[in-house]
N, C-alpha and C positions, 0 to 999 in steps of 0.2 A: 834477578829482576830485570824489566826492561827497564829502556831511559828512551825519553822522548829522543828523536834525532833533530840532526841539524839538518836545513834545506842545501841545496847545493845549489843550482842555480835562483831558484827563490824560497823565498825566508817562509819557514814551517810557522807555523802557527798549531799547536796544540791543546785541548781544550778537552781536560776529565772531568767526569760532572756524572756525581750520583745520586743525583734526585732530590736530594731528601735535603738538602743543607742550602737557608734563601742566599746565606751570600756568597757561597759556590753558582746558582743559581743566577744571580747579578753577574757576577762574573763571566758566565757561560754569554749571556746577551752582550755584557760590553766587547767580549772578544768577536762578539758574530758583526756585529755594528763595526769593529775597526777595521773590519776587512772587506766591508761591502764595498765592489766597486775598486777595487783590488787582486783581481781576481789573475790577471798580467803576474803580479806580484809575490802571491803569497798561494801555499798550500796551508788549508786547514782543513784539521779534523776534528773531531770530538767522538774520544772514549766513554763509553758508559760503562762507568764504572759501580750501579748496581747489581750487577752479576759479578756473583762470587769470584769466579772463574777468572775474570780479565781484569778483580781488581787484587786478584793475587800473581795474577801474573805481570800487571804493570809497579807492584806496593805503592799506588799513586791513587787518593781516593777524589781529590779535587783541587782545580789550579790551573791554571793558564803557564803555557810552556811558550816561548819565543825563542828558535832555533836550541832548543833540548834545554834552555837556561828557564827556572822557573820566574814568574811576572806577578807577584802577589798585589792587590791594593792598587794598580795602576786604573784610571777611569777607562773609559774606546777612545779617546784623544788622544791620550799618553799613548798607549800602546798603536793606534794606531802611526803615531809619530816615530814610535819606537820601532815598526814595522818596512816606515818609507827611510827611515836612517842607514838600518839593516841594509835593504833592498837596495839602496843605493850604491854602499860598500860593495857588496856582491857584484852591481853591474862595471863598477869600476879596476873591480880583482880580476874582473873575464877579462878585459882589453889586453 
């Protein structure tokens, strides 16, 4: 199976979401909302994981990943704090 990865110069943000589940659903929006405006920062994606195919190839069917660690139950505040924390580590590990 895949595993979400971690960002290298900025912090990933990943984001599976298969439709059908509202607080996958919630989730999919508070992670889109923590990274508006962030964009310097953060790679994100979102997997759809309705299709058979990609959610047998990630065994990942919904959940917010921040640099490949998964991020369950955090509001866009949280994460997104949890994002400029990240981000910050990173710009201080390149120096």
């Amino acid at each position: 199976k895949r595993k979400p990865e971690k960002g290298t110069e900025k912090v990933r943000v990943t984001m599976f979401l298969n439709g059908w589940c509202g607080v996958g659903c919630c989730w999919c929006f508070d992670a889109r909302r923590a990274v508006v405006g962030l964009e310097d920062l953060v790679i994100y994606e979102e997997i759809d994981t309705s299709d058979r195919e990609t959610l047998l190839s990630w065994g990942i069917d919904e959940g917010v990943y921040v640099d490949g660690e998964p991020r369950y139950g955090c509001s866009a505040e949280d994460l997104r704090r949890e994002v400029l924390r990240l981000s910050e580590e990173k710009r201080r590990a390149l120096k």
